[in-house]
N, C-alpha and C positions, 0 to 999 in steps of 0.2 A: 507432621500429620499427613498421613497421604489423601490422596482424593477421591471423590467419592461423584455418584451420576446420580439423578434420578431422572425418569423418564417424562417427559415434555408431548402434549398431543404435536402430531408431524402437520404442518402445512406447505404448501409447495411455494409459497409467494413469502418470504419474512418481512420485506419494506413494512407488511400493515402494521404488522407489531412491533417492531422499532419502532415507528411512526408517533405509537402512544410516550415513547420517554425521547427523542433525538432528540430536547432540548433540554434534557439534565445535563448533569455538569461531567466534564470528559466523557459522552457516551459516545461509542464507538460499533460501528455496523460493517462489520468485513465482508463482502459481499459476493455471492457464486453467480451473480446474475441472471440465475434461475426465475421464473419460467425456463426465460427465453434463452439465456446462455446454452449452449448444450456441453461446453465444457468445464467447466465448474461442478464444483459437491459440497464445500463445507460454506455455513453462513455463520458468523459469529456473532452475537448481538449481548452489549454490557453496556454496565455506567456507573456510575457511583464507588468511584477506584477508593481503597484505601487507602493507595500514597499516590506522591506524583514527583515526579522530577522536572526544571523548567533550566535548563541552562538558554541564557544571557551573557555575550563577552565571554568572561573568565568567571562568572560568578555562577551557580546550580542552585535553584532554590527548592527545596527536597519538604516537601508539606505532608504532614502526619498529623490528620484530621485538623483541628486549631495550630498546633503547633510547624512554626518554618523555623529551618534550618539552614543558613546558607555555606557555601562549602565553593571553595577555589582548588577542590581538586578534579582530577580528572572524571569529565560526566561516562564516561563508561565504566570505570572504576567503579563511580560511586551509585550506579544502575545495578552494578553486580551486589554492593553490599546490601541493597536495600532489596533486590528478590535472595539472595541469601542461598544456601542450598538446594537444589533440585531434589525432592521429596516424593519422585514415581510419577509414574504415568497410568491413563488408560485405555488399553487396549482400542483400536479404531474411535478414538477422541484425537483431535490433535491438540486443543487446548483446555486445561483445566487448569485454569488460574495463572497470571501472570501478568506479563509485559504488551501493553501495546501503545505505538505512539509511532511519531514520524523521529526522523536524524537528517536534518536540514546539512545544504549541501555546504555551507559553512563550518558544519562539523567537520570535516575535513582535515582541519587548519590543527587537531587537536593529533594529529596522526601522518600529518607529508606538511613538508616546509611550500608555502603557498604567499604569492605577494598578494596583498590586500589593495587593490586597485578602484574597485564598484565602492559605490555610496550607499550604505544601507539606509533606502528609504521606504522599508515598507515593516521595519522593527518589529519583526516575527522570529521568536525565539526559535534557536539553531535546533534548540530538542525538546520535545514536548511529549513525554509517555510517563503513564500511570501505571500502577501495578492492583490490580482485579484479583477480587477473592472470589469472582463467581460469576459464571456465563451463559448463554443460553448457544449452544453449539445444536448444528441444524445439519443433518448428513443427507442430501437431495438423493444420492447413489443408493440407501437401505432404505430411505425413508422415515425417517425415524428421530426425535431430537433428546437431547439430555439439558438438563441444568445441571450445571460441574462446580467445583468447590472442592473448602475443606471443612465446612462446618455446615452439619445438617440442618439446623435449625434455620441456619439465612437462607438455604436455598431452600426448603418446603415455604419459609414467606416471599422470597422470589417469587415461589410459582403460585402462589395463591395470587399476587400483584400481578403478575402478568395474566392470568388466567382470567381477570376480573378486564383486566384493560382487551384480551385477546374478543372475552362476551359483549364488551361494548363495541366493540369494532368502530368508534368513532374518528374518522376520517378528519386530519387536521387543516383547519380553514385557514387557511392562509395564501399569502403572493410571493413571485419571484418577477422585479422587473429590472432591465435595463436600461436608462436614458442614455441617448449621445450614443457618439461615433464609439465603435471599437477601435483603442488607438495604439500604436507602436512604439515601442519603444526606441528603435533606431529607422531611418529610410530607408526606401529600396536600393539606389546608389551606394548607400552607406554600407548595405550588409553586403551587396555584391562586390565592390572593393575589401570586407573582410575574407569575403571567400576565396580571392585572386592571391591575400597574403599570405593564409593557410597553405594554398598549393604550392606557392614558392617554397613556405618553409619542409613543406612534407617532400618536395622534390632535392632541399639542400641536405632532406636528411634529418633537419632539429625536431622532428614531429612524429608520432602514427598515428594520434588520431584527435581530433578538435570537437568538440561538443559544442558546436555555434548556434548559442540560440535565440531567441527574438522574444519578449514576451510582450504580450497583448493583452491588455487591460480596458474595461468598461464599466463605468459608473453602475452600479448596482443598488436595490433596494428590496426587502421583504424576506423573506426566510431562506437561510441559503438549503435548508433541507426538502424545501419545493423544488428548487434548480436540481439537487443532485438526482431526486426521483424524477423530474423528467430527463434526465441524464441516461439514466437506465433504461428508460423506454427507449429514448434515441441508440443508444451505444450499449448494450447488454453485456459487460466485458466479465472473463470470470474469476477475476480478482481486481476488484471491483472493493472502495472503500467509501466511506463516510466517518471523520473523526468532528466532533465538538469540543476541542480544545478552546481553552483561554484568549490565547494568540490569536487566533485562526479558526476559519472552518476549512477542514481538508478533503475535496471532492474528488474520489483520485478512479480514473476508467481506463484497467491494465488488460493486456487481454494475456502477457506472456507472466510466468512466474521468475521472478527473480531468484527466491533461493528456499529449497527445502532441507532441512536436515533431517532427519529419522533413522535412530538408531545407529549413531556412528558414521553415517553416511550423506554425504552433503551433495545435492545436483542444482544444475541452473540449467535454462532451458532459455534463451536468449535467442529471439524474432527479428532476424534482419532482414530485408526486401520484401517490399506487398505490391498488390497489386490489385484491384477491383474484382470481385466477381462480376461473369458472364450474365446473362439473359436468358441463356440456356445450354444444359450438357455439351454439345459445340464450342460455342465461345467461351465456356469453362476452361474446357481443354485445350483450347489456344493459347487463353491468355497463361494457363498454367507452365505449359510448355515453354512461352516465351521469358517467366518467371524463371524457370528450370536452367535456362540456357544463358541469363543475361551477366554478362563477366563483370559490371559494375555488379550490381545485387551480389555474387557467389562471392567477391572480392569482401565484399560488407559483412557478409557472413563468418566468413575466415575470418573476418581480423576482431571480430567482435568475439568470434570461439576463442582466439589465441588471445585477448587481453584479460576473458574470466579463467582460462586455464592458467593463467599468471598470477591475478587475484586467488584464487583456491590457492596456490601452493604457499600461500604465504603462510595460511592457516592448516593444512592437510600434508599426511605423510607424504615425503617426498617420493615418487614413482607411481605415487597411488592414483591419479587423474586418465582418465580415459573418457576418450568423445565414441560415444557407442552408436550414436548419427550424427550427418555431416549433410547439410544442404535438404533435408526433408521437406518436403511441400505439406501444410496443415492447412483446412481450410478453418 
C-alpha cells in the first residue's frame, strides 16, 4: 500500500502538541529545535506503534498488539522482517511510516567480537524501536505539516484527535526535580590515570581511537518530559529527540547529524572541535580563527572523517566515498 499525506495546520513550536500524548506508550518526538534552532527543518511527532521489538541478552521480544513473540535471532534481521518491503516514498516527507527507536551500544556485541567487562546495572534493553503506521511530519523550511500513513481512515482520526488536543492547548502540569549530589561514576585520579594508558597504547600503536567516558548520574523525580522541554530551552539542538519507551526515557540534544540516506546516497556530517562563541563580531573571529588553526582540533577532525569513511565502506560501493569538506567552521 503506498503512502499517502494529508495536510496538518503549520505551527512553528511542536513541543505544545506532543505535549498533549508524550505520555502514551512508545511516543516519540524527533525534534528540529525550532523556534530557536536555526538549523533544523523536519519535527516528527508519533505513538501508538503497531509493533515493537525489545531485544534483552539474546532473547527479541517482537509485540503485535496483545500478541509476543520471542525470537533468538538476530534483532536486525528480525527489524527487517517485521517492516517488511519498502512500499514508496513521498516526495519532500522524509518519513511516512516506519521504524523508530534507539540501538544501545551493546548492540554492538551482535556485529564485532567485544569482551564483556562492565556490569549491567542499569537493565536497559540494548534495542528498543517500534514500527508507526502514522505520523505527524512538521517541515519549519516550507512551513507546512502532513499527517502520513497508509491507511486513510486512521489518519483523518489522527487529525481530528490532534486537532481537538492542538484547540485545547492544555499545558501539562507537572515537575522535574533532582535531589542529591550529581555523582560519578569513576574519580578524577582514576579517569586521569585511564587517559595516561590510552596515550601509551596509541603511542605503541594498539589503538586510534578510545571513546573514554564518564557517566554522571543524579537522583531524579517527576516527569522526565518536563526535563527534556527545559532541555530545549537550554540547548536548542537540531536533532534533537524525545523517545517514551518501556525501558527508558530517551532525552537525546545532538546538534550534528549522524547519517542521512536519500535516494541511494548516504552522507554523515561528523563535528569535531568546539569552541565558545565571542561577545562580539571581534572575538568571534578570534576565537574562530584559533578554532581554524588548532592542530589538536584538525587532528580530531581527521581522524573522526577517516574512521566514518571506513564505517561507509563496509556498507557502500567501493570508490564511491568522497569528503566534499574538510575542516569547515559552522556556527
Amino acid at each position: 500500500m503506498k503512502p499517502i499525506a494529508i495536510e496538518f495546520p503549520y505551527q512553528r513550536d511542536s513541543a505544545g502538541l506532543f505535549e498533549q500524548f508524550a505520555d502514551r506508550p512508545w511516543s516519540v518526538f524527533l525534534d528540529s529545535g525550532k523556534p530557536e534552532s536555526e538549523q533544523g527543518r523536519y519535527d516528527i511527532l508519533t505513538a501508538n506503534p503497531s509493533k515493537t521489538l525489545t531485544t534483552r541478552g539474546n532473547i527479541t521480544g517482537i509485540r503485535n498488539g496483545e500478541a509476543l513473540a520471542l525470537s533468538r535471532e538476530d534483532p536486525f534481521s528480525l527489524l527487517q522482517q517485521v517492516l517488511g518491503a519498502v512500499t514508496g516514498s513521498l516526495p519532500g516527507i522524509p518519513f511516512c511510516g516506519g521504524a523508530i527507536g534507539y540501538f544501545g551500544y551493546d548492540l554492538a556485541r551482535r556485529l564485532e567480537r567485544l569482551p564483556s567487562l562492565a556490569v549491567d546495572d542499569s537493565a536497559i534493553p540494548e534495542m528498543a524501536v517500534a514500527v508507526y503506521d502514522w505520523a505527524l511530519v512538521v517541515d519549519h523550511e516550507r512551513q507546512c505539516s502532513w499527517l502520513v500513513g497508509r491507511d486513510g481512515a486512521l489518519l483523518q482520526q489522527r487529525k481530528s484527535q490532534l486537532l481537538r488536543w492542538r484547540a485545547a492547548g492544555v499545558k501539562r502540569l507537572g515537575s522535574f526535580r533532582t535531589s542529591g549530589p550529581v555523582l560519578c561514576n569513576t574519580t578524577h585520579p582514576r579517569h586521569i590515570r585511564g587517559i595516561g594508558r590510552i596515550q601509551r597504547y596509541i603511542h605503541a600503536g594498539d589503538c586510534y581511537q578510545v571513546n573514554f567516558a564518564r557517566r554522571f548520574s543524579v537522583e531524579s523525580r517527576g516527569d522526565p518530559w518536563i526535563a527534556y522541554r527545559r532541555l530545549r530551552q537550554l540547548n536548542p539542538a537540531p536533532f534533537g529527540a524525545y523517545l517514551n519507551t518501556p525501558g527508558c526515557q530517551v532525552l537525546s540534544s545532538s546538534p550534528e547529524r549522524f547519517l542521512l540516506s536519500r535516494e541511494g546516497l548516504v552522507e554523515t556530517r561528523p563535528i569535531k572541535g568546539t569552541c565558545p562563541r565571542g561577545l562580539n563580531p571581534t572575538q568571534d573571529r578570534r576565537l574562530s580563527e584559533a578554532l581554524l588553526a588548532s592542530e589538536k582540533d584538525r587532528a580530531e577532525n581527521l581522524m573522526i572523517v577517516d574512521l566514518l569513511r571506513n564505517d561507509l565502506g563496509k556498507v557502500c560501493v567501493p570508490g564511491s566515498i568522497e569528503v566534499p569538506e574538510l575542516f569547515r567552521l559552522e556556527s
